[in-house]
N, C-alpha and C positions, 0 to 999 in steps of 0.2 A: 523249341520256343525259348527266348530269354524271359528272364523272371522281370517283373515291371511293377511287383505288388512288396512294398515292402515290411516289415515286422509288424508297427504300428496300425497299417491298413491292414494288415492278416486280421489281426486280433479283433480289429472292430468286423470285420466281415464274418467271423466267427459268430462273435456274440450278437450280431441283428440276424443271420443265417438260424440260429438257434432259437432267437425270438420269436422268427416268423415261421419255424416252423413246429414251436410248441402251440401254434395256432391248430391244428390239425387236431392236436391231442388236447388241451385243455382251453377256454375261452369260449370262442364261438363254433369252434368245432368245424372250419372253414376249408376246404382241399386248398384254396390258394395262401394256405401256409405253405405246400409245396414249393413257393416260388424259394423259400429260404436256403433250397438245394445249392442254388443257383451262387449266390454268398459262400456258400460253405464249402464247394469244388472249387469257385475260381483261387478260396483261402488256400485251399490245400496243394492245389496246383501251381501258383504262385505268380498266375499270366490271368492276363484279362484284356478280352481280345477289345471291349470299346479304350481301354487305355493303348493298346497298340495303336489302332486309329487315327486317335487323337496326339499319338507321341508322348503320350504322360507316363512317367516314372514314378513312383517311392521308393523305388529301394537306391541303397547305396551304389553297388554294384552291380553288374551287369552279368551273372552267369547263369550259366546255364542248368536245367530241370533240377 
């Protein structure tokens, strides 16, 4: 997979990934804080398969895992 998620977009996927899923544990106590996984893999992974799709980039360069 080429990476399509760049530094900037990491970071915020991070910190809403984190957000929604301190829902689980503090706030309303909701299981769909779970969706925050979702943010927080495609961060770490560095691909995200609706930007493939769509042919959308952030990163600079195009390498690989």
């Amino acid at each position: 997979m080429t990476r399509n998620i760049g530094t900037i977009d990491r970071i915020i996927r991070v910190v809403v990934g984190l957000a929604a899923l301190s829902l689980v544990f503090i706030g309303p106590k909701s299981l769909w804080g779970l969706l925050g996984l979702i943010p927080l893999a495609t961060a770490a992974i560095g691909w995200c398969p609706p930007y493939a799709m769509l042919g959308i980039k952030t990163c600079r360069s195009s390498t690989t895992g």
